[in-house]
C-alpha positions as CSV (number, residue, x, y, z in Angstrom):
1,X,49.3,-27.3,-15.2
2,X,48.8,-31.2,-15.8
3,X,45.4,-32.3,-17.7
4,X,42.6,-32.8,-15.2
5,X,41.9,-36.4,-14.5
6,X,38.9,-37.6,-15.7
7,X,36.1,-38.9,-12.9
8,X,36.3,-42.6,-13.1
9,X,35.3,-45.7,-10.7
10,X,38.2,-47.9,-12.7
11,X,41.1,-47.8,-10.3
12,X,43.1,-49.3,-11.7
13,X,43.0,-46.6,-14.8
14,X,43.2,-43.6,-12.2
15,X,46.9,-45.4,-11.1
16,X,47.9,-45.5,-14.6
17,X,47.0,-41.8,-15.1
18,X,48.8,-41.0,-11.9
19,X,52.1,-42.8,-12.9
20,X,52.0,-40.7,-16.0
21,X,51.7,-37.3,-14.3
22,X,54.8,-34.9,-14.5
23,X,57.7,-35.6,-11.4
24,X,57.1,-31.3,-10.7
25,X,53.6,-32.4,-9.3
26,X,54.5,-35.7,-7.9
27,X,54.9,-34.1,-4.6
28,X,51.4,-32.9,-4.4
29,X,50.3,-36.4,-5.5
30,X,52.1,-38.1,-2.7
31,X,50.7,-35.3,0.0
32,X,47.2,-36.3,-1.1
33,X,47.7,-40.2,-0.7
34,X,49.4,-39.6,2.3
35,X,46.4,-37.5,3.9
36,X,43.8,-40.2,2.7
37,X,46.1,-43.3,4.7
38,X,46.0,-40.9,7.9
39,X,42.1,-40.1,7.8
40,X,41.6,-43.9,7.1
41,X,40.2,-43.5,3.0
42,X,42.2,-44.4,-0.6
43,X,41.6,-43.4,-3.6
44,X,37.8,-44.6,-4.5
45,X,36.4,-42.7,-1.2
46,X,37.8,-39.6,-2.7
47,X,36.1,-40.3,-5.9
48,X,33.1,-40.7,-4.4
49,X,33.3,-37.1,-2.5
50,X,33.7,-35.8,-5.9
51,X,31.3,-37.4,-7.8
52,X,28.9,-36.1,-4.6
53,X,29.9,-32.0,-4.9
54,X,29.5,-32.3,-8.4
55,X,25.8,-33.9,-8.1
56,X,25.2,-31.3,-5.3
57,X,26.7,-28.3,-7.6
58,X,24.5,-29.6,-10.8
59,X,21.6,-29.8,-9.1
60,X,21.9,-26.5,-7.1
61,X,22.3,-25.1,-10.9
62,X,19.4,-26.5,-12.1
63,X,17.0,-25.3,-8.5
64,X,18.5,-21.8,-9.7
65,X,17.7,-22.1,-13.0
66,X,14.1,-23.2,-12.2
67,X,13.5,-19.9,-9.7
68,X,14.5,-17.7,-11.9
69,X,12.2,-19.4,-14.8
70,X,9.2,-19.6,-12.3
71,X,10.2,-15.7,-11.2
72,X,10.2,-15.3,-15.5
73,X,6.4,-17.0,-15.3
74,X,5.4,-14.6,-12.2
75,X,6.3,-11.1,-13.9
76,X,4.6,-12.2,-16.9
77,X,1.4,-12.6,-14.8
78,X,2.1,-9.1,-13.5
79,X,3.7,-7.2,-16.0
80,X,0.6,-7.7,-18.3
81,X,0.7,-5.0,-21.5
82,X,4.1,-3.6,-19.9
83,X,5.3,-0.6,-22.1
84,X,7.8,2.1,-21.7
85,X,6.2,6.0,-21.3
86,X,9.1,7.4,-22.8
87,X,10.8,5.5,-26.1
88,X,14.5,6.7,-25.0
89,X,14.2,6.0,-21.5
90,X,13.5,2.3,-19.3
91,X,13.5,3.3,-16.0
92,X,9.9,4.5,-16.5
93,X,6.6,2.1,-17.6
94,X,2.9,1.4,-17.3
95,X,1.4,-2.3,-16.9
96,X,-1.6,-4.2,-16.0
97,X,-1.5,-6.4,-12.9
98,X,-2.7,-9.6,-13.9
99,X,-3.3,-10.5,-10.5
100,X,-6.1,-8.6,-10.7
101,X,-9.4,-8.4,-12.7
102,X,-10.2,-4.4,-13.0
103,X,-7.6,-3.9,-15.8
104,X,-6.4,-1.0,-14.3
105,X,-3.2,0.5,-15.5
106,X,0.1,0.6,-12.9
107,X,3.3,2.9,-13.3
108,X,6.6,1.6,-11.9
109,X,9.3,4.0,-11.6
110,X,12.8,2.7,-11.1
111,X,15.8,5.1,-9.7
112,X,19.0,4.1,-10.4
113,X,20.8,5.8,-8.2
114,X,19.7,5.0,-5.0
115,X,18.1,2.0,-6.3
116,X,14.1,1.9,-5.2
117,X,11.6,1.6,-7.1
118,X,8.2,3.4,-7.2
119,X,4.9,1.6,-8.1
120,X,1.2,3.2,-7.8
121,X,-2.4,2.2,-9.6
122,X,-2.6,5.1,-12.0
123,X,-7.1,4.5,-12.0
124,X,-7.3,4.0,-15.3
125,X,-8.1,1.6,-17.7
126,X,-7.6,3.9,-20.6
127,X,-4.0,3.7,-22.2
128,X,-3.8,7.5,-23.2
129,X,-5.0,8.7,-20.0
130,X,-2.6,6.2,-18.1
131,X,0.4,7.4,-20.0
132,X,-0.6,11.3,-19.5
133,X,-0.7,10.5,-15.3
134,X,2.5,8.3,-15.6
135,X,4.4,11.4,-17.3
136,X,3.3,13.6,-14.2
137,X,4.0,11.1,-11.7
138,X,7.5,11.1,-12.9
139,X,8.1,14.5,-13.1
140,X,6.8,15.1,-9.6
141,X,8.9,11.9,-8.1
142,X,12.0,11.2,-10.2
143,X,13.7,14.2,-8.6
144,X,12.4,13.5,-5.3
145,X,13.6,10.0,-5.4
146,X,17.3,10.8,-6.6
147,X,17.6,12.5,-3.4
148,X,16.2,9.5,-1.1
149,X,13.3,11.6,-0.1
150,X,10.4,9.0,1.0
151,X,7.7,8.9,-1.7
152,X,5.1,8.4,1.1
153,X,3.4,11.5,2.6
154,X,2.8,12.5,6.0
155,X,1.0,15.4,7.6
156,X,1.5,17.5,10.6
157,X,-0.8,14.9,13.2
158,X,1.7,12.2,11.8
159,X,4.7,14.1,12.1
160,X,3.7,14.9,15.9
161,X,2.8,11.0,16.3
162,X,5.7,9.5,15.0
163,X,8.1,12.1,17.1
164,X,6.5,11.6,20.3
165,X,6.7,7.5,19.9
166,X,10.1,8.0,19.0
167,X,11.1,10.5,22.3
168,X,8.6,7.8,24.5
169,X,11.4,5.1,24.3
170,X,13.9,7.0,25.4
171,X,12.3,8.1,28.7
172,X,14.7,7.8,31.8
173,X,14.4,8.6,35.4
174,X,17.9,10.2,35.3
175,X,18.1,13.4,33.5
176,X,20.6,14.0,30.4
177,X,20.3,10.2,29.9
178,X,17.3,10.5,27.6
179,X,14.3,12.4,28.3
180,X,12.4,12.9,31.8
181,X,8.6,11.8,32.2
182,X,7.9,15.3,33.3
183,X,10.3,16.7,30.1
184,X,7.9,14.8,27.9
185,X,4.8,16.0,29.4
186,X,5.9,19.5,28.9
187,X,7.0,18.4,25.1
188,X,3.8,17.4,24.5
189,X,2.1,20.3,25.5
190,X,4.9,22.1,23.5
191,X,4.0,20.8,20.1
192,X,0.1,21.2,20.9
193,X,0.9,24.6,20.2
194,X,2.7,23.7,16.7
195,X,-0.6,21.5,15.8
196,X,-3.3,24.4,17.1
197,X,-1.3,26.7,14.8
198,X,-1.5,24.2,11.2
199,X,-5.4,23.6,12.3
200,X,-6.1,27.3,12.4
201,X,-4.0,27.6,9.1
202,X,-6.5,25.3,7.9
203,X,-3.5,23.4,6.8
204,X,-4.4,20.0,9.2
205,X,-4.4,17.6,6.5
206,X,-1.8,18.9,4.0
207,X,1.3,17.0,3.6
208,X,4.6,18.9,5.1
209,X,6.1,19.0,1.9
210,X,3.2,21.2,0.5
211,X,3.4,23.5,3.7
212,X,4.5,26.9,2.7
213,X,7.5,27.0,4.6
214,X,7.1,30.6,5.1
215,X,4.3,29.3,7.5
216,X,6.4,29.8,10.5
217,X,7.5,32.7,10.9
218,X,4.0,34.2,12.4
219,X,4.4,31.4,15.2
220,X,5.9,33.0,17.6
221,X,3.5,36.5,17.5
222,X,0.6,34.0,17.6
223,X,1.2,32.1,20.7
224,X,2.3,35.5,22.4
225,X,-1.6,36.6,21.7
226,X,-3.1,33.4,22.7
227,X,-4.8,33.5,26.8
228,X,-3.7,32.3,29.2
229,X,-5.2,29.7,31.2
230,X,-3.0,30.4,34.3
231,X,-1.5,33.6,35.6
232,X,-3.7,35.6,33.5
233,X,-2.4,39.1,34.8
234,X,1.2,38.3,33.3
235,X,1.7,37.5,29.2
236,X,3.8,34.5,28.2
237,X,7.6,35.8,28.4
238,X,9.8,35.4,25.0
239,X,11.9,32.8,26.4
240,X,9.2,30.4,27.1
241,X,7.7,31.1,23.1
242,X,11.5,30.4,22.0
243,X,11.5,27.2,23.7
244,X,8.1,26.4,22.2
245,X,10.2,27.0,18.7
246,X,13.0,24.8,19.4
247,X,11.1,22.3,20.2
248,X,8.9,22.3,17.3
249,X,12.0,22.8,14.6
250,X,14.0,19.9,16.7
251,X,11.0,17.7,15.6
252,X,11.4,18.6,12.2
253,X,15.2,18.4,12.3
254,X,15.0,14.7,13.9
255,X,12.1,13.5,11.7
256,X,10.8,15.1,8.7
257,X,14.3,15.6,7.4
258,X,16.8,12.8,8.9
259,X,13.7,10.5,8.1
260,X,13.5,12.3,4.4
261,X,9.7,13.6,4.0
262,X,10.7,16.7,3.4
263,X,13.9,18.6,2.1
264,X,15.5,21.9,3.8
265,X,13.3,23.5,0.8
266,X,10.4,22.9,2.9
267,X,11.5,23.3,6.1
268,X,9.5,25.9,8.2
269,X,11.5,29.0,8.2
270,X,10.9,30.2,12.4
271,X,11.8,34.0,13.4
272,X,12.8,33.8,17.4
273,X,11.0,36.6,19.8
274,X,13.5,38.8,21.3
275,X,14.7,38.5,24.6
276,X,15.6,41.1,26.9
277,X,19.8,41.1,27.6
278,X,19.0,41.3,31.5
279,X,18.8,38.0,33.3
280,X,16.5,37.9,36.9
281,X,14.9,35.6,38.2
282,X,11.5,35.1,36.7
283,X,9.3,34.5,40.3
284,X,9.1,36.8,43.1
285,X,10.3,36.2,46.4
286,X,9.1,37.1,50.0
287,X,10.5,39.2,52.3
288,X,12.0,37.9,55.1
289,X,10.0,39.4,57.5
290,X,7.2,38.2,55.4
291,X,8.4,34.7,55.4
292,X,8.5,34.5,59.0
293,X,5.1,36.1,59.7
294,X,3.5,33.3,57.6
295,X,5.8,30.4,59.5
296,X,4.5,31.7,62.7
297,X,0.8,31.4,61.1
298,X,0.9,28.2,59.8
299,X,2.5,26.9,63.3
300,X,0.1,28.7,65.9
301,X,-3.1,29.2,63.7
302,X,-3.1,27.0,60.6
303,X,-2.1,23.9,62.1
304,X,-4.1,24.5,64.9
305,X,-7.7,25.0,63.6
306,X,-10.6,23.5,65.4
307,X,-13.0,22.3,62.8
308,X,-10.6,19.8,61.2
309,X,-9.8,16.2,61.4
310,X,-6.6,14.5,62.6
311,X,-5.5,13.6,59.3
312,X,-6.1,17.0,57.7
313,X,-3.8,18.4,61.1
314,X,-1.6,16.1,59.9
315,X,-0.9,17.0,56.2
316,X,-0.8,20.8,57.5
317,X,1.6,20.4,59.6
318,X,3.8,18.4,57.3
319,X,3.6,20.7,55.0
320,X,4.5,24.0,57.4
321,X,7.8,21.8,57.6
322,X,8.0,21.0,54.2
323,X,7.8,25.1,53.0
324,X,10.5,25.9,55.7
325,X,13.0,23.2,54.4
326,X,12.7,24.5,50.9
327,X,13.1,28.0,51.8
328,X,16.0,27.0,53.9
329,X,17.8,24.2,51.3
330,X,16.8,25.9,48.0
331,X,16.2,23.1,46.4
332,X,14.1,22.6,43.6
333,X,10.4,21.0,43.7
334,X,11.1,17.4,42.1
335,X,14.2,17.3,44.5
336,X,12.5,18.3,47.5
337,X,9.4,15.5,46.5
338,X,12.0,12.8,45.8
339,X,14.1,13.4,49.5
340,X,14.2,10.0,51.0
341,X,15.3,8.8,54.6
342,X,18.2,7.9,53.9
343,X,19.3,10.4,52.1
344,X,19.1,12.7,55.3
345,X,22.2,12.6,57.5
346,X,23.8,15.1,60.0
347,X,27.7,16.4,59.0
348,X,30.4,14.0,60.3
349,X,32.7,16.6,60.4
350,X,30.9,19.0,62.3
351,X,30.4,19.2,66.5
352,X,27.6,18.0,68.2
353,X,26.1,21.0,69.2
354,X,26.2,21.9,65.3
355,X,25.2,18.0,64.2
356,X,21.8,18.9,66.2
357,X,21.5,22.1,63.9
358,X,22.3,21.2,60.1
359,X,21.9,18.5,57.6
360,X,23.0,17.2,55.1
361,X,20.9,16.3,52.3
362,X,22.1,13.7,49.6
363,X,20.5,14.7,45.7
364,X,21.1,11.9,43.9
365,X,21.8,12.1,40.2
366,X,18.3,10.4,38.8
367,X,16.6,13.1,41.4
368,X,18.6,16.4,40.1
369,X,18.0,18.5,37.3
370,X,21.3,18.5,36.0
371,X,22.1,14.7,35.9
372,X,24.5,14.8,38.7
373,X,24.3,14.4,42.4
374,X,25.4,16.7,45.4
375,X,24.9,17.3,48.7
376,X,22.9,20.0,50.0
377,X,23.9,21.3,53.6
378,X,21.3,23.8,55.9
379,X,19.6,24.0,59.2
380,X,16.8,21.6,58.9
381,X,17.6,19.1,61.3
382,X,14.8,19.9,63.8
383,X,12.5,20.1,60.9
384,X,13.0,16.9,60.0
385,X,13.1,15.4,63.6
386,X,9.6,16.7,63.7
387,X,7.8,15.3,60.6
388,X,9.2,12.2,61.8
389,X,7.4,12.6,65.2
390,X,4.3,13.6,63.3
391,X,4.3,10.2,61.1
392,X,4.9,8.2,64.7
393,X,2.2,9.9,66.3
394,X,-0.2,9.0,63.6
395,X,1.0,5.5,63.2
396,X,3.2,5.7,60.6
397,X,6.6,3.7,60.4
398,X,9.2,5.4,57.7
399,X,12.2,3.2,56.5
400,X,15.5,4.3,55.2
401,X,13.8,4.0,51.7
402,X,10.3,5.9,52.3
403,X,10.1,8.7,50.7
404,X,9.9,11.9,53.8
405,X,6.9,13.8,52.7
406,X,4.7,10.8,51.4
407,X,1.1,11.0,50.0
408,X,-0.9,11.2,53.7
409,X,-4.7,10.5,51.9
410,X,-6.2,7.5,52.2
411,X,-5.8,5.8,48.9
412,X,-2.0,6.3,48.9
413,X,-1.5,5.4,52.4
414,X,1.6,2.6,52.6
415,X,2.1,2.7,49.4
416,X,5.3,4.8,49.8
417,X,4.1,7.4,47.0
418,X,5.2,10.8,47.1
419,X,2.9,13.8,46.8
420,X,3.5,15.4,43.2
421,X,4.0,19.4,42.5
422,X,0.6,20.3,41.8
423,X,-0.7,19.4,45.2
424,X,2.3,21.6,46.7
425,X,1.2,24.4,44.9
426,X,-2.4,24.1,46.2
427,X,-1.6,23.9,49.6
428,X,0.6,27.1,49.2
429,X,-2.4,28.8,47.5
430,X,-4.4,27.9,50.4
431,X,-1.6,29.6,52.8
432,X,-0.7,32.5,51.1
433,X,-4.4,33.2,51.0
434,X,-5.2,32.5,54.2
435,X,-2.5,34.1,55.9
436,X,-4.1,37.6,54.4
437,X,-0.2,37.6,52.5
438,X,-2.1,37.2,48.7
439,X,-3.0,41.2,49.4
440,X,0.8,42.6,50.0
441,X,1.9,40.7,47.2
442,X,-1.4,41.7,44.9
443,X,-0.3,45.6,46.6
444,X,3.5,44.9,45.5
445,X,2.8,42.7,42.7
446,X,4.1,39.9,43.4
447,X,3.0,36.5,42.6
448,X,4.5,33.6,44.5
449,X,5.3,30.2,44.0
450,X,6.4,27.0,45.3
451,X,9.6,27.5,43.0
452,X,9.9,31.0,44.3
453,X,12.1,29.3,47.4
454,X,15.0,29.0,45.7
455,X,14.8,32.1,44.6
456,X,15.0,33.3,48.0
457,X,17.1,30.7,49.4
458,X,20.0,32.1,46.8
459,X,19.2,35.5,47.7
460,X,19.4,35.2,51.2
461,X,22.7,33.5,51.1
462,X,24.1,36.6,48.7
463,X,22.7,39.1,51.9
464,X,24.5,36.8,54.4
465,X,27.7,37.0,52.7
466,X,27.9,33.2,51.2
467,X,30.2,33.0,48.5
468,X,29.1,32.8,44.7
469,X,31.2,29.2,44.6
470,X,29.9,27.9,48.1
471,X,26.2,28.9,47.0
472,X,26.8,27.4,43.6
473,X,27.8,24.0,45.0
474,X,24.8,23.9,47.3
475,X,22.4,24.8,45.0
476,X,23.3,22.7,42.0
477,X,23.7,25.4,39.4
478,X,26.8,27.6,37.8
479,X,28.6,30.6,39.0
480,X,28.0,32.3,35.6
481,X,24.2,31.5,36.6
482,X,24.5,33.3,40.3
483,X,26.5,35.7,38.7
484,X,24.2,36.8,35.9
485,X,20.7,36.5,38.2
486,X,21.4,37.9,40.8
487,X,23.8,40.7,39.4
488,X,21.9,43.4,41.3
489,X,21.6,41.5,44.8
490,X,25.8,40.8,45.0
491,X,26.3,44.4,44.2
492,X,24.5,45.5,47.0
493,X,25.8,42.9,49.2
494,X,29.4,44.1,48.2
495,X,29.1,48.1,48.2
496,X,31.6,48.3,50.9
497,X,33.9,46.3,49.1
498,X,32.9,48.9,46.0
499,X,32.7,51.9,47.7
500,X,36.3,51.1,49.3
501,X,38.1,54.7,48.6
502,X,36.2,56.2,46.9
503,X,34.5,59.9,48.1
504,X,33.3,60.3,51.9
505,X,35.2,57.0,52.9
506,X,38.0,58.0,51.2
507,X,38.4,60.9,53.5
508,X,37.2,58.8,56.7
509,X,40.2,56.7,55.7
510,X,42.7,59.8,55.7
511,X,41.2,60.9,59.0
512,X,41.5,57.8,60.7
513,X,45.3,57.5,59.3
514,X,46.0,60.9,60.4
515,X,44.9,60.5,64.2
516,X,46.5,57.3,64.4
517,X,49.9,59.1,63.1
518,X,48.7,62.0,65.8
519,X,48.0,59.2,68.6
520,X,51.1,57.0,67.9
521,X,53.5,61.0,68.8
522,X,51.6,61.1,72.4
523,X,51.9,57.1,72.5
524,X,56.1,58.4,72.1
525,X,55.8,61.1,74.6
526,X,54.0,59.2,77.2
527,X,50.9,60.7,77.0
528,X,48.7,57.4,77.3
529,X,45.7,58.6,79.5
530,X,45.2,61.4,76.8
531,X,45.2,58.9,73.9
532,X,43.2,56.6,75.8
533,X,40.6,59.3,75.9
534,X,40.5,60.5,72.5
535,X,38.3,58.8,70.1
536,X,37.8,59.9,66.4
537,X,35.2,62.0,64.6
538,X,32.7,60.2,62.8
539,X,30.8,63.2,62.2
């Protein structure tokens, strides 16, 4: 490589130098000169570019070197009296801030491996005592900080706060895309369990990692012994308790640990209640015969009470038609609730006599549990002709995108707000009890709810003979979850099918084969009157 040629504004010198480089790099020389005649520059502008970086690079050198002097200055007003704890170790030291005018001794702690460091007022002016507190500290956080486990502490109030902020932004309107406003409500209410249990452990304001994990394993018996505030007569079942755990150890999971404040050493170990093998149905159902005893009061008595006002007629009857289209759709409460207008539409493909019978009701996919949409198909067309004579009578206009069974009271009027679950399940209080129903179900102890509709929707289908798929489809739910509730309602159904040659029909079958065989020989020998006469023994 030629000798580097020195910076110079003398021209005429930087020619001579050039005439005496080597012919191998002469090439590169006349590339140069040739790109300085196209961009319009010679030789002195490129000197003076030069001469520029290297000003610009010296005096970037000397703004660096003045930082890291001033930073120099800075530490030595911080690091006041700095020595090291231990003589064979420097990742560990006491100091006095002198920022400050108390004097008080400081411990910095510096990991290596994961490269933080740890800093905390040790309280003490005295240099023995500081050392003695520095040589715990590091004990208790060297290990903790080679593991990238936070050095800051939180307790179980925190823990709650910080997972509930983090579940509030992902709150969605369509299920399985983050977490429901009503899923979160329920969450809450789930961990108010989790805190009731640390307070009564008087363990409220100890840190999680000094919560004997063994903590949670009495969880589950504890809530199982706690009252009830609603449905008093019937203890909490163990699947609802499990959920309460899940919930609880999915915090931890998504916080304390993935957010290191605790380890898996100190995670709460949980013991699950057990649940019983045999899936029903957890609400009771009416009768059919029950079910149309209380339509027939709520039509010809309820609705037509004396001592109440136009508006009040109103919501009743709305309501009569609301319970009959959930007991005849099976839909579930936040579907029924969200039904719009235009989500209602008779069958294309059926006949007109049959388009004046059934509906079809759109679920879309923010509206269903499950995330995805369907349509829902039964006989509610005259149902819904009628709450939309109701609303005209009163004064009401509904568009395509009102909302069918809208809040009626005053405050809500026009505002196109649905009425919300609790206020269904007071008005069916208010029926069951009136209706003088609460006593055969109290007799048969049964308790019913607005949810128990789909219970008997499903299991009237199963008695009609609509197939497990069919029912499935219309109900938005699994085969395997037909199947396994409602085991004992499709065996019934099917005991034909079951019973098909087995015992007493067995021999009914052999009968009826052998008088056909006897009534096909007279059939041969022209006896028809006689075999027009006969008839088989059921006896």
């Amino acid at each position: 490589m030629p000798a580097a040629v020195p910076l110079t504004e003398d021209f005429a010198s930087v020619e001579n130098q050039l005439r005496l480089t080597p012919p191998s790099d002469q090439s590169n020389i006349d590339a140069l000169a040739s790109l300085l005649n196209t961009k319009g520059l010679d030789a002195g502008d490129f000197i003076d570019v030069i001469n520029a970086l290297a000003n610009i690079k010296k005096r970037d050198a000397k703004k660096l070197e003045d930082e890291e002097q001033k930073q120099q200055e800075k530490q030595k007003k911080i690091y006041v009296d700095k020595e090291y704890v231990y003589e064979t170790r420097q990742d560990i030291c006491i100091y006095k801030d002198g920022r400050t005018k108390s004097g008080r001794y400081y411990v910095r702690i510096y990991d290596e491996k994961t490269k933080k460091v740890f800093s905390q007022s040790l309280r003490t002016t005295n240099r023995i005592e500081a050392l003695a507190k520095a040589e715990q500290l590091y004990r208790e956080t060297k290990h903790a900080m080679s593991r990238g486990v936070k050095l800051v502490s939180i307790n179980t109030k925190e823990l709650i706060r910080l997972y509930t902020n983090d579940r509030l932004k992902v709150i969605s309107d369509t299920p399985h895309t983050g977490i429901t406003k009503g899923s979160f409500n329920n969450l809450v209410k789930q961990l108010t369990y989790w805190q009731r249990y640390i307070d009564e452990k008087k363990l409220s304001k100890t840190h999680l990692e000094n919560i004997p994990p063994e903590i949670g394993k009495g969880f589950g018996i504890w809530i199982k012994d706690l009252d009830k505030s609603r449905y008093e007569d019937r203890e909490r079942s163990n699947e609802t308790i499990n959920h309460i755990i899940a919930a609880v150890k999915k915090m931890y999971r998504d916080v304390a640990i993935d957010e290191k404040y605790i380890t898996m050493a100190e995670f709460p170990i949980f013991r699950y209640l057990k649940v019983n093998r045999e899936t029903k149905h957890k609400r009771d159902i009416l009768e059919p015969e029950e079910f149309t005893e209380l339509r027939k009061w709520m039509t010809n008595k309820w609705c037509r009470e004396k001592d109440i006002d136009d508006l009040e007629r109103l919501k009743r009857r709305v309501y009569g038609l609301y319970l009959t289209i959930n007991y005849y759709t099976g839909c579930r409460n936040k579907e029924m609730l969200g039904i719009r207008w235009k989500d209602v539409s008779a069958i294309p493909t059926e006949s007109k006599l049959d388009q004046r019978i059934n509906r079809q009701i759109h679920i879309p996919a923010e509206n269903a549990k499950t995330g995805r949409g369907r349509m829902c198909v039964a006989p509610v067309a005259i149902q819904f002709e009628r709450i939309r004579e109701h609303y005209k009578k009163a004064g009401i206009e509904v568009g395509r995108d009102d909302y069918v069974f809208i809040n009626l009271s005053k405050t809500k009027r026009g505002t196109n707000t649905p009425y919300n679950q609790p206020a269904m399940e007071k008005r069916l209080k208010q029926v069951v009890e009136g209706s003088g129903l609460k006593k055969k179900l109290d007799d048969t102890g049964r308790h019913i709810t607005q949810y128990s509709a789909r219970h008997y929707a499903a299991t009237d289908a199963l008695m009609r003979g609509v197939s497990i798929y069919d029912l499935a489809i219309n109900l938005g739910t699994s085969v395997h979850y037909i199947e396994s509730t409602y085991s004992k309602v499709i065996s019934s159904m099917k005991s034909k099918e079951i019973t098909k040659g087995q015992g007493y029909y067995k021999a009914l079958e052999e009968r009826s084969k052998d008088m056909k065989t006897e009534r096909q020989a007279f059939l041969d020998a022209g006896l028809v009157e006689f075999v027009d006469d006969e008839q088989p023994d059921r006896t």
